[in-house]
C-alpha positions as CSV (number, residue, x, y, z in Angstrom):
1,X,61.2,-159.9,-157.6
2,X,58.8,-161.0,-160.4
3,X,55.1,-159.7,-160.6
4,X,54.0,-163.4,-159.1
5,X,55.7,-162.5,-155.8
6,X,54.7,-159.2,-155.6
7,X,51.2,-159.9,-156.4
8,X,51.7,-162.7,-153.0
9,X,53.2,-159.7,-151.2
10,X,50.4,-157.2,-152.2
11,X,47.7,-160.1,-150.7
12,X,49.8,-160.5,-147.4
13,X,49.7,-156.8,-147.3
14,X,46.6,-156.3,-147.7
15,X,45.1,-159.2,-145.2
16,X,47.6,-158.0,-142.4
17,X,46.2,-154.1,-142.2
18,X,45.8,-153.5,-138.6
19,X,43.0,-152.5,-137.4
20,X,40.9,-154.7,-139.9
21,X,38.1,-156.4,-138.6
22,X,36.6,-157.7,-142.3
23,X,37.3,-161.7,-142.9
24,X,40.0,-162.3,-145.6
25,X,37.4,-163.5,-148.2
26,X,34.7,-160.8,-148.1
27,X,33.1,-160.3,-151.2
28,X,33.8,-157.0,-152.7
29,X,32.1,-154.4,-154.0
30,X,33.5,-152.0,-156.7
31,X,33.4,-148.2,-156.2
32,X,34.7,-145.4,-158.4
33,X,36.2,-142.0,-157.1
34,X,37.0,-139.2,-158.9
35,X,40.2,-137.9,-157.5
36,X,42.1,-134.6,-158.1
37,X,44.5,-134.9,-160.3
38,X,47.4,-134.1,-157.7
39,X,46.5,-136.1,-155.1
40,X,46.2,-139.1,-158.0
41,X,49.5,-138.7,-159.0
42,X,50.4,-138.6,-154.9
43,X,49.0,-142.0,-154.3
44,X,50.5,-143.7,-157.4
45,X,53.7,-142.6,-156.8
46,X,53.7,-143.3,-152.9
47,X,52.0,-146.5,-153.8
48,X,54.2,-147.7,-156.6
49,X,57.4,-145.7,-155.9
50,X,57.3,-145.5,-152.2
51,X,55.6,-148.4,-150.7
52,X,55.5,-150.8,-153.6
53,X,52.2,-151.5,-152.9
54,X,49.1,-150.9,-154.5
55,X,47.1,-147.6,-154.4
56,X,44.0,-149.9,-153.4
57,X,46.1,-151.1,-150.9
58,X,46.6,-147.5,-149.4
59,X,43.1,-146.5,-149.9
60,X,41.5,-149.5,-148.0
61,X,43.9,-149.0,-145.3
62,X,43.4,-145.2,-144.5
63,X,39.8,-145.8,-145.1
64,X,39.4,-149.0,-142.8
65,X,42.0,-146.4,-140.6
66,X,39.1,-143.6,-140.7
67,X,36.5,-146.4,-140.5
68,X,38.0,-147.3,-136.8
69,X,38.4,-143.3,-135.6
70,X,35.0,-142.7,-136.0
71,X,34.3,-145.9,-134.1
């Protein structure tokens, strides 16, 4: 798989999270978070290792995941 198609299947990914109720194309807005170092190197290698995904991918979908609990 070459970065083209996994850069398609990151998109797909990312516009198929359940639970989303945000339009495809909303604008976003950038947002910086210092993490501890552990949990960093977690999420990269869940994201890149694991899921082969990217670790915006997993943050967007356990936030948009918290977003609808607290609904």
């Amino acid at each position: 798989m070459d970065s083209d198609d996994l850069n398609q299947n990151r998109a797909e990914s990312l516009s198929d999270l359940s639970g989303s109720d945000e339009p495809d194309d909303e604008p976003t807005k950038r947002y910086t978070l210092d993490l501890p170092q552990s949990l960093h190197k977690w999420l990269k290698k869940q994201a890149v290792i694991e899921e082969e995904r990217s670790m915006k991918e997993i943050t967007i979908e356990a936030l948009r995941e918290y977003k609808q609990s607290r609904e």
